[in-house]
C-alpha positions in Angstrom: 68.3 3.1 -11.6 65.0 2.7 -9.6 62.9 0.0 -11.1 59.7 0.8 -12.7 56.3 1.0 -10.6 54.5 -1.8 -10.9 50.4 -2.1 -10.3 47.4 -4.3 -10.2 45.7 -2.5 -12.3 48.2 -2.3 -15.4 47.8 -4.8 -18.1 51.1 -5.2 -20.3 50.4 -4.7 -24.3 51.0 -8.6 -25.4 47.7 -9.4 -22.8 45.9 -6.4 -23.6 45.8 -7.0 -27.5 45.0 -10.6 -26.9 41.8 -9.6 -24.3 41.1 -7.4 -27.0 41.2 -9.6 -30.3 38.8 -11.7 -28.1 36.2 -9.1 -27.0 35.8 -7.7 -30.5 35.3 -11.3 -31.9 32.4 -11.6 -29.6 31.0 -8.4 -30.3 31.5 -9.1 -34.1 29.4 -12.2 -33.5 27.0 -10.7 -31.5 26.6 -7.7 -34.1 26.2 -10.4 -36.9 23.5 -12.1 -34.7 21.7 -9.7 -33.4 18.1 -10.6 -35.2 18.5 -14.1 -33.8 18.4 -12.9 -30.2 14.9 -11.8 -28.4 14.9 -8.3 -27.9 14.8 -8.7 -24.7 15.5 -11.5 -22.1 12.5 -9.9 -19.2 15.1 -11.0 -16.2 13.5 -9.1 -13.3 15.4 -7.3 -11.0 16.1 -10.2 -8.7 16.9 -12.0 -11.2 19.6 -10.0 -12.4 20.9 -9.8 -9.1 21.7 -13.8 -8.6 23.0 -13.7 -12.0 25.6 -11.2 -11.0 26.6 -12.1 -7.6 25.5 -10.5 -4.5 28.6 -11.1 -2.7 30.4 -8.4 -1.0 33.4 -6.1 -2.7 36.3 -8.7 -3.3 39.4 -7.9 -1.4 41.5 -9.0 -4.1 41.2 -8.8 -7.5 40.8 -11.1 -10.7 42.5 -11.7 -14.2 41.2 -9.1 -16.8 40.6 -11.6 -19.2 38.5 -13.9 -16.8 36.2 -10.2 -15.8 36.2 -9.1 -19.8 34.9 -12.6 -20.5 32.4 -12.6 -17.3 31.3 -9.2 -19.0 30.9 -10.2 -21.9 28.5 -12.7 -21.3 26.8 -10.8 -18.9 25.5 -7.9 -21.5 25.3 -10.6 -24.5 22.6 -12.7 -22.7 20.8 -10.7 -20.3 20.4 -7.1 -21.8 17.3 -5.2 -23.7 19.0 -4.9 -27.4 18.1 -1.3 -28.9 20.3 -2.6 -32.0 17.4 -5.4 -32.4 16.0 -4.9 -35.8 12.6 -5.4 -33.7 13.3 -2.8 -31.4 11.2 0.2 -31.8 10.2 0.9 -28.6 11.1 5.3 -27.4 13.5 7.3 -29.8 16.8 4.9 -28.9 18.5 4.1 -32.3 20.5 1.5 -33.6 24.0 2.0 -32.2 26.4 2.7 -35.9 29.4 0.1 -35.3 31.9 2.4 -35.9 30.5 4.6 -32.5 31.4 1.6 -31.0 34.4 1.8 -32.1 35.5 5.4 -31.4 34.5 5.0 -27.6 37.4 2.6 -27.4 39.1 4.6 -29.0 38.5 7.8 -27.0 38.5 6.0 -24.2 42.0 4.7 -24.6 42.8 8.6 -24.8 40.5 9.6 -22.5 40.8 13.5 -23.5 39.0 15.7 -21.3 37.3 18.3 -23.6 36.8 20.9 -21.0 39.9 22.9 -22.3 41.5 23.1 -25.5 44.7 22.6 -23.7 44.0 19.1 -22.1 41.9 18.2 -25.1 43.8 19.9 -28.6 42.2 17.3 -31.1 39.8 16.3 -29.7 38.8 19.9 -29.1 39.0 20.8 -32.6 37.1 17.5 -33.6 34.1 19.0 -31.5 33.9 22.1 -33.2 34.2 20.8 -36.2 31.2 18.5 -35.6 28.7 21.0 -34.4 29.8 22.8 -37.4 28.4 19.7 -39.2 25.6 19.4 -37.4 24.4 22.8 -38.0 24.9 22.1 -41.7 22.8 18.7 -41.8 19.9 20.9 -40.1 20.2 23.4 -42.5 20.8 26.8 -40.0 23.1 29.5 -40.7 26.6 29.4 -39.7 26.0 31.9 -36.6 25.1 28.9 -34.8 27.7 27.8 -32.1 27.5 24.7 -29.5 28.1 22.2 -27.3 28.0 18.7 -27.5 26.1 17.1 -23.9 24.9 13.9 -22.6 21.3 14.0 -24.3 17.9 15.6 -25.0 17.6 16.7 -21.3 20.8 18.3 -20.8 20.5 20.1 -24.3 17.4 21.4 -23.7 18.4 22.6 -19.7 21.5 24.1 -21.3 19.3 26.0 -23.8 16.8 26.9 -21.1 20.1 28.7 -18.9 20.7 30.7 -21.8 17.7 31.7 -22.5 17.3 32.7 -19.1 20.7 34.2 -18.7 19.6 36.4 -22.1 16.4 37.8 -21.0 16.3 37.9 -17.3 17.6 41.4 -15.7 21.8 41.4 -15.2 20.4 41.4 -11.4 19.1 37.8 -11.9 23.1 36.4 -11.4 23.6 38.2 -7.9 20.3 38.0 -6.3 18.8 34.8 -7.7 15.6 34.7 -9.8 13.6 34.5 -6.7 14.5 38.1 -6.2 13.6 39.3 -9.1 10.8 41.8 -10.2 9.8 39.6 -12.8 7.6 36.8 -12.5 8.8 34.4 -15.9 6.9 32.6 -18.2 7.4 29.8 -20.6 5.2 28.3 -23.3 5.1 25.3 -24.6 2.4 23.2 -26.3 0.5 19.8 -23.8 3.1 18.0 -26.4 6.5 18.7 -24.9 8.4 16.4 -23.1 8.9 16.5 -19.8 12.2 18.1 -19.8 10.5 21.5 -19.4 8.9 20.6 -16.1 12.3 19.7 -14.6 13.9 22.7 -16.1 11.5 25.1 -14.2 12.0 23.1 -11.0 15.5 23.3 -11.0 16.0 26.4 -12.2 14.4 28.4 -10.2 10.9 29.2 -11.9 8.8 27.3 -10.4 5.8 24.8 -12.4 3.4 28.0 -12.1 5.8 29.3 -14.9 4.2 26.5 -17.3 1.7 27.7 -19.8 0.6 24.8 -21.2 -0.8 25.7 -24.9 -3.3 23.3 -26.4 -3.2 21.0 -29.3 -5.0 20.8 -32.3 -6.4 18.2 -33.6 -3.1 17.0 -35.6 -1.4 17.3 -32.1 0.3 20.8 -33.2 0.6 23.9 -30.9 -2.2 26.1 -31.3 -0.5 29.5 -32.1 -3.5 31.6 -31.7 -3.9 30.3 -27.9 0.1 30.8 -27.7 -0.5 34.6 -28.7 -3.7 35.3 -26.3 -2.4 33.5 -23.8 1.2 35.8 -24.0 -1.0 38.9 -24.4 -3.0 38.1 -21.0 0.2 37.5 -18.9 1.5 40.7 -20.2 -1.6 42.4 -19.4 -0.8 40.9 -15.6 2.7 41.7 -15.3 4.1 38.7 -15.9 7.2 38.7 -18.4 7.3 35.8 -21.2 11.0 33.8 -21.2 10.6 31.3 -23.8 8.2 29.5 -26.0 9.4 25.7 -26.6 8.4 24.5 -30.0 8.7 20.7 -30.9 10.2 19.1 -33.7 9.0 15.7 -33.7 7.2 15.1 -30.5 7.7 12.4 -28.2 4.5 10.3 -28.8 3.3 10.6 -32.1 6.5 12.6 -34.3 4.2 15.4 -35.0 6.3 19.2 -35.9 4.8 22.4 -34.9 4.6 25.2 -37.1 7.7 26.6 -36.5 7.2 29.5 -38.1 3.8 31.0 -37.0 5.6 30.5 -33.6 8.7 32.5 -34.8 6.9 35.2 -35.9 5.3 35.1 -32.0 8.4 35.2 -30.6 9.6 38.4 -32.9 6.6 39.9 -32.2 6.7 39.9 -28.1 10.7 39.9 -27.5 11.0 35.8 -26.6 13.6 33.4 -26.6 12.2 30.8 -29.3 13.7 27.1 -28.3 12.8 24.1 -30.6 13.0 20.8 -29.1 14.4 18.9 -32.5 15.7 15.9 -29.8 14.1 13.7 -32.3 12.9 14.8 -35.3 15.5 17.7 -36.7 17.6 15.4 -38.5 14.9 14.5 -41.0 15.3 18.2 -42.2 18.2 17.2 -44.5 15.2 15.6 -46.5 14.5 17.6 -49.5 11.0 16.6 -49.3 10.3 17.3 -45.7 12.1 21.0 -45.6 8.8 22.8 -46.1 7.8 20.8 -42.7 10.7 22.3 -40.9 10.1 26.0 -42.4 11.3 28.6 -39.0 14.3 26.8 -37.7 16.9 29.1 -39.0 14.7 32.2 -36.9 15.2 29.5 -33.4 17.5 31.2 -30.6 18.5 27.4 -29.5 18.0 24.4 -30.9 18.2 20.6 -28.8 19.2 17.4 -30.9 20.5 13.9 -30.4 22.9 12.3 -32.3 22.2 9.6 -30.0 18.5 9.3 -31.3 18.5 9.6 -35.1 21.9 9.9 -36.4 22.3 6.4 -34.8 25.4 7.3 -32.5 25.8 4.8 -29.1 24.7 6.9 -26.2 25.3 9.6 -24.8 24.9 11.9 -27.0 23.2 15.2 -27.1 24.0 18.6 -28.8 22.6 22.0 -28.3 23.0 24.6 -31.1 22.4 28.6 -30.0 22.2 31.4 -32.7 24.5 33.6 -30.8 27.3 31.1 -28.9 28.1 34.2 -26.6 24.8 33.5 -24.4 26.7 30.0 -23.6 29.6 31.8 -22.2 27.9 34.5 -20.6 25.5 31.6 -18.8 28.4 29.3 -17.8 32.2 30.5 -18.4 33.7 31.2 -15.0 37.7 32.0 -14.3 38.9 30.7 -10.9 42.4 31.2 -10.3 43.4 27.9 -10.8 42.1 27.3 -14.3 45.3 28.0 -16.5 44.4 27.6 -19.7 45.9 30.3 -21.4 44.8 31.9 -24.8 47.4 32.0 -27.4 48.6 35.5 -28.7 47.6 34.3 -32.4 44.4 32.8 -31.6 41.5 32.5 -29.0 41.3 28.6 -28.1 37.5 27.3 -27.3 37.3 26.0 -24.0 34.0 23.7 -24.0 33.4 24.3 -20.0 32.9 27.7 -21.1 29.6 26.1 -22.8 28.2 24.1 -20.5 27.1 23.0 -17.3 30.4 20.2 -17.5 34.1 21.3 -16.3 35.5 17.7 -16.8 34.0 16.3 -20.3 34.2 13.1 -22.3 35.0 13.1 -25.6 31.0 12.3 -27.6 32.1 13.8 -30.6 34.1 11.1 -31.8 32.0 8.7 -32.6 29.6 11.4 -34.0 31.9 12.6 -36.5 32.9 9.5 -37.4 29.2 8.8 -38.4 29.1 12.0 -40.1 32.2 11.4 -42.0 31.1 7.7 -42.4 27.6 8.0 -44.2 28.2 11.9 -45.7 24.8 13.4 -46.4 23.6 11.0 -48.9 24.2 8.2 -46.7 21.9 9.6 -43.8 19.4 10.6 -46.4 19.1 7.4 -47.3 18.7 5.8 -43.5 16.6 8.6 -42.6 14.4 8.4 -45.5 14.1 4.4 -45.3 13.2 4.8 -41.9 10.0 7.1 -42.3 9.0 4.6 -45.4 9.0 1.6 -43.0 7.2 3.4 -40.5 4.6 4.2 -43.2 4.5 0.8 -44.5 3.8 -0.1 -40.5 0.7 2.2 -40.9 -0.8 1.3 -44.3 -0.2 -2.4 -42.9 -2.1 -1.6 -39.8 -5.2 0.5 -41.9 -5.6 -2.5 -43.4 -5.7 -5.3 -41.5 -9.4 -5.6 -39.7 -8.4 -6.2 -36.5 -5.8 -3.3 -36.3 -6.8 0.4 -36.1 -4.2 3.2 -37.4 -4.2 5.8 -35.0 -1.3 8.7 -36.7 2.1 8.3 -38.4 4.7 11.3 -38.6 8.1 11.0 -39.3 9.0 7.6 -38.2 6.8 7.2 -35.3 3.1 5.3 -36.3 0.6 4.3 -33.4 -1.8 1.5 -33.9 -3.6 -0.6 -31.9 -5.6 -3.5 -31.2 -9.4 -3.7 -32.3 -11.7 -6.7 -32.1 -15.0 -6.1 -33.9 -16.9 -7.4 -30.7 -15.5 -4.4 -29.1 -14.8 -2.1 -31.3 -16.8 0.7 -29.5 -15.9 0.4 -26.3 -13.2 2.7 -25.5 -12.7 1.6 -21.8 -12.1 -1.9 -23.3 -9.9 -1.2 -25.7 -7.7 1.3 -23.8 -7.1 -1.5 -21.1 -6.9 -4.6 -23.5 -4.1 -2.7 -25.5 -2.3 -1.7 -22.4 -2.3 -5.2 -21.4 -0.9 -6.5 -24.7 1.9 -4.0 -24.5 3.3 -5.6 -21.5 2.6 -8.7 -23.2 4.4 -7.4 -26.2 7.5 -6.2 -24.0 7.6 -9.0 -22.0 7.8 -11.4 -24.7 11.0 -10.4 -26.4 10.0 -10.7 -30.2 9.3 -7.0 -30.6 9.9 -4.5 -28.2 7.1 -1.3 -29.0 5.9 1.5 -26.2 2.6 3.6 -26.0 1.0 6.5 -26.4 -2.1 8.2 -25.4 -3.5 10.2 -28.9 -7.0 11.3 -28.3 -7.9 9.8 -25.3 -6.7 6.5 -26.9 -4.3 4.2 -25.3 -1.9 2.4 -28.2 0.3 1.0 -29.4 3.7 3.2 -30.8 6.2 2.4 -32.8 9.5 4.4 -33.5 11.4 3.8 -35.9 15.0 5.0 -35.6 17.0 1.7 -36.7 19.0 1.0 -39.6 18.6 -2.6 -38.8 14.6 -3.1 -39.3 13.8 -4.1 -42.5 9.9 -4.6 -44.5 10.3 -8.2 -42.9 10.1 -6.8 -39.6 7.3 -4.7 -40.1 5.3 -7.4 -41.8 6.5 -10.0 -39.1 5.5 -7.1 -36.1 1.8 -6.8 -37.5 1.7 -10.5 -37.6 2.4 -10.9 -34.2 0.6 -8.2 -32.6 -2.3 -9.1 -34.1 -1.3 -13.0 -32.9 -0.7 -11.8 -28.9 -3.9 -9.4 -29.4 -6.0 -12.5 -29.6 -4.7 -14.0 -26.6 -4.7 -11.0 -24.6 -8.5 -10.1 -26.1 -9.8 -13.9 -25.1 -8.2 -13.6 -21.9 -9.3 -10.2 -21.2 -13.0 -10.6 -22.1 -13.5 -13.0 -19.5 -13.2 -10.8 -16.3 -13.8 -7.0 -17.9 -17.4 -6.2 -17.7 
């Protein structure tokens, strides 16, 4: 009998259970001290480099446990922690623990959930989560899906649809360019970039952009939508899709969903909501009415990875009818042979999306789902948009903070001193100054956001970590680093 192959790469069970134990020690630790670490360590690139190595590829290897150890330390001491109860800078969450552990697990596996046939459970477990999903939102259960990589990908994969749904059959052989129909797409100054790169790389072309203003609580104005669809008609063009946003990027603010439904019924358009963010706080009672028009959307986008607190990636995009997936992306070479059963019609997930070869996200989703249950996210969810509240009432009354807007879990502040409290120039620059200050200075890590012409400061909350503390110890020190910045600043700005 031949002896068995042996390999470099290999690592025999006794040695892999022991580089385990070890690993999730230290990530037990660094979980249990997380709040005692800066947020951020502000290494610059360089930096980074030297404390990597720049030496060229090795031509032979090392010991696992000596490169799992050399890793460890690496991402323990010179990463930007989104799990930092002070983080609440863009729409990253908290990472749940038990997502950490279901990407070991799946990665032990390492299913590909392309087919059913390469992926049988794990297959089943993805269904079974988008079922979920579609159930936390509160949308019928006509709504199929696919789980993707995040907010980008789940709206492009929307966008395909759409345009696979109401573009002429011609559209596939010939290309859009070739088509009769110059395409439109709405979408209020509010959306997120995602619908520029879409039009790029899909063939319409930025010219396709209507860009529908904002009132003055940063919601799509629906009358503009509707004249503005009228006049293109008028000039032959043909309206695609209207985008509406369910918790936008900057400040959390929801359109009304269902004055821009009843647009879309009215004129024959695909009606896409970019829920990314917000749509999970529509499994609060009190918020439904906020949320009114999903159930009419013909796609919805959502991350898991955002406010359901799973460890990236994770996106998921939800279409009223599933068959617009697979007539946008199934295919049948002759060398896929994943056969259908002659009892039942297995999902194939390739079918769905722009991915053949797909890892398996849906683990550590259902996991969370499964985990927490409805009244368990409730409760995060809900604690969430009270802290960011508290952030706001705390900031309304402090006198040398403005409050600027809070929706959701998303507040913007910023910085006012009384001896420049009218200067808009000033303050725009002085608060964009102390946000680099902030960010560099690893206590709290916040972004921006430009809300009336007014450069501040934002805060997202999306952390099951923060606590009233934090927002209490946040308004204490931007309102500490604001002075510095403000007597450093009024020196040279004229």
């Amino acid at each position: 009998m031949k002896n068995p192959r042996t390999n470099p790469i290999e690592i025999d069970g006794e040695e892999f259970r022991q580089i385990g134990y070890q690993l999730i020690d230290d990530i037990s630790n660094f979980m249990n001290q997380i709040d005692k670490k800066p947020v951020t360590y502000n290494r610059s690139p360089s930096e980074i480099q030297k404390v990597i190595g720049t030496t060229s590829l090795p031509d032979n290897g090392s010991e696992a446990s000596e490169l799992i150890a050399q890793a460890t330390e690496l991402l323990l001491n010179n990463s930007l922690f989104n799990g930092h109860p002070k983080f609440m800078g863009y729409i990253t969450s908290s990472a749940a623990p038990i997502g950490a552990l279901a990407d070991l697990l799946a990665a032990s596996v390492n299913p590909n959930v392309g087919a059913h046939i390469l992926s049988p459970i794990a297959t089943e477990i993805e269904k079974q989560t988008i079922k979920w999903l579609r159930e936390f939102i509160g949308v019928p259960s006509d709504y199929g899906g696919i789980l993707v990589s995040g907010g980008n990908m789940a709206n492009f994969t929307a966008f395909l649809a759409a345009r696979t749904a109401k573009a002429p059959l011609s559209v596939k052989e010939c290309g859009i360019q070739n088509s009769e129909n110059q395409f439109t797409v709405y979408c209020s100054k509010a959306t997120h970039t995602w619908i520029e790169k879409a039009v790029v790389l899909f063939g319409l072309g930025t010219n396709s952009i209507r860009w529908i203003p904002t009132d003055v609580s940063n919601k799509m104005e629906t009358s503009i939508l509707e004249s503005t669809i009228k006049e293109d008609i008028e000039n032959n063009f043909t309206p695609l899709m209207i985008v509406g946003t369910a918790g936008d990027v900057s400040t959390g603010v929801v359109d009304n969903l269902n004055e821009i439904s009843v647009v879309c019924k009215k004129y024959d358009i695909w009606f896409h909501i970019d829920g990314a963010y917000g749509m999970p706080a529509a499994i609060i009672p009190e918020l439904k009415h906020v949320f009114e028009g999903i159930e009419e959307a013909d796609s919805i986008a959502l991350d898991p990875h955002k406010w359901l607190y799973s460890p990236l990636e994770a996106g998921c995009t939800l279409v009223k009818n599933p068959c617009h997936l697979t007539d946008t992306f199934s295919s049948h070479p002759e060398y896929y042979n994943f056969s259908k059963s002659e009892d039942e019609v297995a999902q194939n997930f390739y079918e769905y999306g722009l991915q053949n070869s797909r890892g398996f996200r849906a683990l550590k989703v259902w996991l969370s789902l499964k985990q927490l249950g409805r009244s368990g996210y409730r409760k995060l969810i809900s604690e969430d948009i009270q802290l960011s509240k508290m952030l706001y009432d705390l900031a309304d009354n402090n006198p040398e903070l403005e409050a600027i807007s809070q929706n959701l879990s998303i507040t913007t502040f910023r910085y006012k001193p009384k001896d420049r409290a009218e200067n808009l120039e000033y303050l725009n620059k002085l608060n964009e100054t102390l946000l680099n200050a902030l960010q560099a200075g690893g206590e709290v890590f916040i972004s921006n956001a430009i809300v009336n012409q007014q450069y501040c400061l934002r805060a997202c909350i999306v952390n099951f970590r923060t606590s009233e503390k934090d927002i209490e110890e946040v308004v204490d020190i931007v309102v500490r680093e604001g002075k510095k910045v403000h007597c450093e600043l009024s020196k040279t700005f004229t």
